[in-house]
N, C-alpha and C positions, 0 to 999 in steps of 0.2 A: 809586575810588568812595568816596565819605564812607559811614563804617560803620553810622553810625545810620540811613543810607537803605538799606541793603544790609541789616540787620537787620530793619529795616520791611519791606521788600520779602519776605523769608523769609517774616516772619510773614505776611503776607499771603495769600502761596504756602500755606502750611501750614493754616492756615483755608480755603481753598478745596479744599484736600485733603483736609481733613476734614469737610468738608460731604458729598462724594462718598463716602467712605469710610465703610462701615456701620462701628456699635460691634463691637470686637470680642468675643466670648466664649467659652464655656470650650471648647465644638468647635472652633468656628473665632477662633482669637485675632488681635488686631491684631501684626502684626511692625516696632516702634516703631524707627527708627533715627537718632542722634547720630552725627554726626561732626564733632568738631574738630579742630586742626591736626596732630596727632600722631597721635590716635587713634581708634578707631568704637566703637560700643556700638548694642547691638540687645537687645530685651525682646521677649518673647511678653506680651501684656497680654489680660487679662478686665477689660472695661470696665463689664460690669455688676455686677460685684461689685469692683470698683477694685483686681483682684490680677495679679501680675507672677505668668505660669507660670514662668518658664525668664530669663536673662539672658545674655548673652557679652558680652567687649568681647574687643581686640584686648591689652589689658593683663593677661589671664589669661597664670599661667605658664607653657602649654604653649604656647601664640599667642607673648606673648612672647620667650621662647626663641630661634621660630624668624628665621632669616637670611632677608632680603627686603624688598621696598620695600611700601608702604604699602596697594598695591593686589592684593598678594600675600596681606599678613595679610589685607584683607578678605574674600578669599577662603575665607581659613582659619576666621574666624568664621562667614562661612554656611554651612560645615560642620559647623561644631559647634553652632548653633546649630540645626539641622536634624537633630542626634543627639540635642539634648537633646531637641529636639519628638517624635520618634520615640520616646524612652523613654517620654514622656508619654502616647503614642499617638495624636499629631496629627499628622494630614498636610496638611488644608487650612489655609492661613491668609489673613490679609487683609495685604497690604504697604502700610507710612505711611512714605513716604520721607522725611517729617520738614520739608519745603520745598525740599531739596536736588535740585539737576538729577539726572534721572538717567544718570548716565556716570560712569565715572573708578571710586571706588571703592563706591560708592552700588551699582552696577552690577554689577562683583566681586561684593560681600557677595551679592545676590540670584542670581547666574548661579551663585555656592556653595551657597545655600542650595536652589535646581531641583535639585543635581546630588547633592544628600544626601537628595533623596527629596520635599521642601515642593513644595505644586501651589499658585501663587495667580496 
């Protein structure tokens, strides 16, 4: 697939998702997710005051660290990303799966983040 059509196509994707997807704020925050070829990264976002609560990626050094394939650390980051929201005192959130199909590791990261306690 030519990439610059596969990038159009995302964005596409992701503006339609965002259309459905209320702003997030400071109760209930957007759970914003990147993933590229190595790695995933997820933000709790307050959209109406344009602030990032919380952040993970899978290149933190306790993530890091650990032994496993790619769909393993996702896992690991909806966990801790679901510890930091917890310290914060958020359990609901709103999930922006960014354009990305959900399956594979899109998928992981949110079946970790249910399982650390986030209801969306």
């Amino acid at each position: 697939m030519n990439p610059k059509v596969k990038s159009q196509r995302r964005r596409n994707i992701r503006h339609r998702i965002r259309r459905r997807i209320k702003e997030g704020t400071a109760q209930k925050p957007r759970l914003s997710v990147f993933r590229s070829n190595k790695d995933i990264y997820v933000q709790l976002i307050d959209d109406r005051n344009g602030q990032t609560l919380a952040a993970v990626s899978s290149r933190d050094k306790d993530i890091a660290a650990q032994k496993g394939t790619k769909i393993e650390k996702s896992k690991l980051v909806g966990t801790a990303i679901a510890r930091k929201a917890s310290e914060l005192g958020l359990k609901d959130i709103t999930f922006d799966r960014g354009g990305y199909l959900y399956h594979g590791r899109v998928k992981a990261l949110a079946d970790g983040a249910r399982e650390g306690g986030l209801q969306f």
